[in-house]
C-alpha positions as CSV (number, residue, x, y, z in Angstrom):
1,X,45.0,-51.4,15.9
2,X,42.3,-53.9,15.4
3,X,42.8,-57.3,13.7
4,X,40.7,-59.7,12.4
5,X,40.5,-63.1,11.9
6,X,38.1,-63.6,8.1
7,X,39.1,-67.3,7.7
8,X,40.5,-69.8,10.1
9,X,39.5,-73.2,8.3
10,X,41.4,-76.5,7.6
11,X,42.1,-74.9,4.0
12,X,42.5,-71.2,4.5
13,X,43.5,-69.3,7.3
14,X,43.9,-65.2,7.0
15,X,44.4,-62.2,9.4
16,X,43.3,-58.2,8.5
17,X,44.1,-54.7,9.8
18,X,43.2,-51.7,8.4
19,X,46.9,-50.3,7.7
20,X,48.6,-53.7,6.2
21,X,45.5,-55.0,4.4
22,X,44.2,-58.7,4.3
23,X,46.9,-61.7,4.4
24,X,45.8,-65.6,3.9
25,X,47.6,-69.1,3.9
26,X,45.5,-70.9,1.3
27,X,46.2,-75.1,1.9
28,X,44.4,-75.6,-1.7
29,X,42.5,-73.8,-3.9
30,X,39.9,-71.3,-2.1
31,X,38.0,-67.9,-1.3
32,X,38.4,-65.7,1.7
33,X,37.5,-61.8,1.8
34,X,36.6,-61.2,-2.2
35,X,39.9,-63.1,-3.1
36,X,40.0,-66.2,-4.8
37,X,42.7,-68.6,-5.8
38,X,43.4,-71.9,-7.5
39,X,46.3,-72.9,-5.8
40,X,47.9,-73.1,-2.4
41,X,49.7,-70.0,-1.8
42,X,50.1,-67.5,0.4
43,X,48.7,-64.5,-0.5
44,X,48.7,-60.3,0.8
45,X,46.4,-58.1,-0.8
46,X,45.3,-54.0,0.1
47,X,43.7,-51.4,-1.4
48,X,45.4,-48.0,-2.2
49,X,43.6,-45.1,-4.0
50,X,40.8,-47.5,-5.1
51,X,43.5,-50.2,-6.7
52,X,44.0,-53.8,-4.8
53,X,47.0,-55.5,-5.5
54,X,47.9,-58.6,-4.5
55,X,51.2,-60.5,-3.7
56,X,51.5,-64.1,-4.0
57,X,54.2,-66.3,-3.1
58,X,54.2,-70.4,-3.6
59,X,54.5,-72.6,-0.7
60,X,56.3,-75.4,-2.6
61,X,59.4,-73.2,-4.3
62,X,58.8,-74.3,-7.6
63,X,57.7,-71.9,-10.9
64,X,54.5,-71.6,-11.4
65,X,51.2,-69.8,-12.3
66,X,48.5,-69.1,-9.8
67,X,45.3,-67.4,-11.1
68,X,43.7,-64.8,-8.9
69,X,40.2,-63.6,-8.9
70,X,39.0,-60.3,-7.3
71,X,35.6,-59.9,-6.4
72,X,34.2,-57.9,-9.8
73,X,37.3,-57.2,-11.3
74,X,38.0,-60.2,-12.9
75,X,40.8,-62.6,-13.0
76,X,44.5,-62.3,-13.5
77,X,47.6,-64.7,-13.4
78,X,50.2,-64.1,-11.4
79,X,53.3,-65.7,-12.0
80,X,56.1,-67.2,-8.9
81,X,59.0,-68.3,-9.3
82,X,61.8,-70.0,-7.6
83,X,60.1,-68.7,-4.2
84,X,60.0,-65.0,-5.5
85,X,56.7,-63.9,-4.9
86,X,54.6,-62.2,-7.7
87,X,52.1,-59.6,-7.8
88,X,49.0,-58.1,-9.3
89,X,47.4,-55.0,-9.7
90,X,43.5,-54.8,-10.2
């Protein structure tokens, strides 16, 4: 199985394969693959039958909302809390 490496920067680093999707570590708020954020997170996204969801957790423990944007399909909030990640279909 191939992986691929679609960010390694000092503010987002993220690794992909085709069976478990794309996974990032975003340091601050950033893009990487058709996902952006405005937060530091840590953040797992796929597709399945033509819908991407994506899980989000919070580096920092704390409640909070983190915004995601998807390519075309817009932007959604996604809320974590207590270091429970959340998630979001699009």
């Amino acid at each position: 199985m191939a992986k691929e490496c679609p960010a390694d920067a000092a503010t987002v680093g993220g690794v992909s394969d085709a069976v478990r999707g794309l996974a990032a570590v975003f340091w601050e708020a950033g893009a990487v693959g058709g996902l952006r954020v405005d937060a530091p997170c840590i953040a797992r996204w796929k597709t399945v039958d033509g819908q991407m969801t994506v899980a989000v957790a919070g580096p920092a423990h704390a409640a909070r909302t983190i915004n995601v944007h998807w390519q075309d399909r817009g932007e959604r909030s996604v809320e974590v809390r207590n270091g429970r990640p959340g998630s979001v279909t699009f």
